[in-house]
C-alpha positions as a printed Julia matrix, in Angstrom:
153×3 Matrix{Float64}:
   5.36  -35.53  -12.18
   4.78  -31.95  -10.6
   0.81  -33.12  -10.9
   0.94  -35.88   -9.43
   2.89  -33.91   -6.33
   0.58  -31.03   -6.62
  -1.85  -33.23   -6.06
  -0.44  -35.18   -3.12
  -0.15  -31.59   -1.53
  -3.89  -30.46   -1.97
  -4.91  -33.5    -0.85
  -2.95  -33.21    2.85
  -3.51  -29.24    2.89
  -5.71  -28.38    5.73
  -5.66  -31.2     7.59
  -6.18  -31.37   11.52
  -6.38  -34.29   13.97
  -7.18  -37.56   12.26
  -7.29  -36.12    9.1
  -9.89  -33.64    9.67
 -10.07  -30.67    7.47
  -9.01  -27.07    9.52
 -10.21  -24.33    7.36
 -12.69  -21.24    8.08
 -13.41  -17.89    5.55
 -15.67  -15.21    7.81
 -16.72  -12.03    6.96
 -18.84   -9.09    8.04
 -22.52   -9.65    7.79
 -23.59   -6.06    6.95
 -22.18   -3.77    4.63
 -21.29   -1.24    6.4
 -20.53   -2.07   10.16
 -18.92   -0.29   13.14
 -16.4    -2.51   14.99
 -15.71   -1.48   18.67
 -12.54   -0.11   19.6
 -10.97   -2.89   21.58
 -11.72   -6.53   21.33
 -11.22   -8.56   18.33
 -13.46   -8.28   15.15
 -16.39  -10.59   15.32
 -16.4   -11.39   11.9
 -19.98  -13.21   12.42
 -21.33  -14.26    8.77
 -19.23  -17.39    8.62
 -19.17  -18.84    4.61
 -17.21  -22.2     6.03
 -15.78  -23.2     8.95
 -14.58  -26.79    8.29
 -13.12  -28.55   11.75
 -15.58  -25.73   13.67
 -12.21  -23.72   14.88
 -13.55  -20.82   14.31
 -15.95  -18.96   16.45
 -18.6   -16.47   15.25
 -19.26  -15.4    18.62
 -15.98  -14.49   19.46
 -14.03  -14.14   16.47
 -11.58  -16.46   17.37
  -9.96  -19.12   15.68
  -8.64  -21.76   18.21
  -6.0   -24.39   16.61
  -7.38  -27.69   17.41
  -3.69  -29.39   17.11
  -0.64  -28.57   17.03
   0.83  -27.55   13.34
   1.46  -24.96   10.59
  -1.23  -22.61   10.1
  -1.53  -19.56    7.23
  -4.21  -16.88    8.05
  -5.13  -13.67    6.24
  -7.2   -10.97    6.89
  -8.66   -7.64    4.96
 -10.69   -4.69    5.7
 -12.24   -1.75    4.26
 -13.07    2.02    4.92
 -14.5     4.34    3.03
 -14.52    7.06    5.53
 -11.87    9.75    7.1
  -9.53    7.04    9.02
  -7.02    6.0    10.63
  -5.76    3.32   12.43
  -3.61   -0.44   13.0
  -5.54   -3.47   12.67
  -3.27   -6.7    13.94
  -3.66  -10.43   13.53
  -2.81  -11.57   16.84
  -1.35  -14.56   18.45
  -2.74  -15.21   22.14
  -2.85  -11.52   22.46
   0.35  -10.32   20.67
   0.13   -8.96   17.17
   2.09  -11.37   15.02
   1.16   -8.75   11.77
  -0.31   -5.4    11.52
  -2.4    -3.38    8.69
  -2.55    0.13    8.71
  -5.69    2.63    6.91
  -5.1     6.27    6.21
  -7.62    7.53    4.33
  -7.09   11.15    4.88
 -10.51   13.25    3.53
 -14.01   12.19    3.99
 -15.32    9.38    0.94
 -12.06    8.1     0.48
 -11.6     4.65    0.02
  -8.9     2.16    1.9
  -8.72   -1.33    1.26
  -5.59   -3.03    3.38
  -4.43   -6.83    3.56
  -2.25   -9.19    5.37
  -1.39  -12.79    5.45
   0.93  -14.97    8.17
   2.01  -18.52    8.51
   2.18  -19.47   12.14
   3.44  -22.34   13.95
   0.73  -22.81   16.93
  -0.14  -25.45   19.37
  -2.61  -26.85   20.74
  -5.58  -24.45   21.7
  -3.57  -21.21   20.92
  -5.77  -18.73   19.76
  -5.9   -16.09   16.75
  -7.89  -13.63   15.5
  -7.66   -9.56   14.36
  -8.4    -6.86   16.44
  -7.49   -2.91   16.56
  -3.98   -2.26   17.45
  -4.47    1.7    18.34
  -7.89    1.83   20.52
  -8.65    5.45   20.31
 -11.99    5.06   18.81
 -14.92    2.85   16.73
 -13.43    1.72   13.32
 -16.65    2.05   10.47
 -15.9    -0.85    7.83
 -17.41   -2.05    4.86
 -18.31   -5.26    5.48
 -19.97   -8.46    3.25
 -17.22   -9.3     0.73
 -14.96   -5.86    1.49
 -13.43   -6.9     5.05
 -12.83  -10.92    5.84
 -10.55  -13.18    7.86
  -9.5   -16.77    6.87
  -7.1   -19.16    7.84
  -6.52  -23.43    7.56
  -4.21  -25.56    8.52
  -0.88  -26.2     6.69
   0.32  -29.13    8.31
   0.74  -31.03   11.39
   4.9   -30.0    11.54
């Protein structure tokens, strides 16, 4: 019994309008890349992007319907750092990650995962909450952002 509603699960996870999947997994293209201060992440080497909600050129996901969405995001330094990276909602941070790597060579990996309830054309995506200066990532498989679509509730 819990396989056969495991199954029914999967098989509705992720869907959008008229049953079309809502899922995207981006990451960094380089492996080492300098992300401006303000502005969200352009997380531009895109390894699916199913329903096209995602944008490489802006890195921002915008919901194509109304529903239930999870997104999560990591990065990586490896360099004297600090600073607040936020998923945000529309422009407010809905969840924030914070690096502290404190001498030079250290290594920071930070995470962060939300379930939002969005309509329509809202729009997220993960940008630098404290603009001071340039954050320095490691980027291919080290720093990503992901997100699909729940349900339509």
């Amino acid at each position: 019994m819990k396989f056969v509603l495991l199954l029914i699960v999967s098989s509705f996870a992720g869907q959008g309008i008229l049953g079309q999947q809502v899922a995207f997994q981006a990451q960094f293209s380089s492996g080492y890349i300098i992300v401006p201060a303000s502005g969200p992440h352009i997380f531009n080497n895109v390894i699916f992007n199913r329903g096209n909600a995602y944008s490489c050129s802006t890195g921002k996901f915008t919901a194509p319907a109304p529903g239930v969405y999870y997104f999560a995001a990591q990065v990586f330094t490896a360099n004297k750092m600090r600073a607040k990276v936020d998923i945000k909602r529309n422009g407010t941070p809905v969840s924030t990650m914070a690096l502290n790597t404190t001498q030079p060579g250290d290594a920071e990996s930070v995470s962060t995962g939300i379930t939002l309830q969005l309509a329509a054309n809202d729009q997220v995506w993960v940008e630098t909450a404290n603009p001071l200066y340039d954050i320095r990532y490691l980027g291919e498989m080290h720093s990503h952002f992901s997100g699909f679509r729940v349900c339509g509730c």
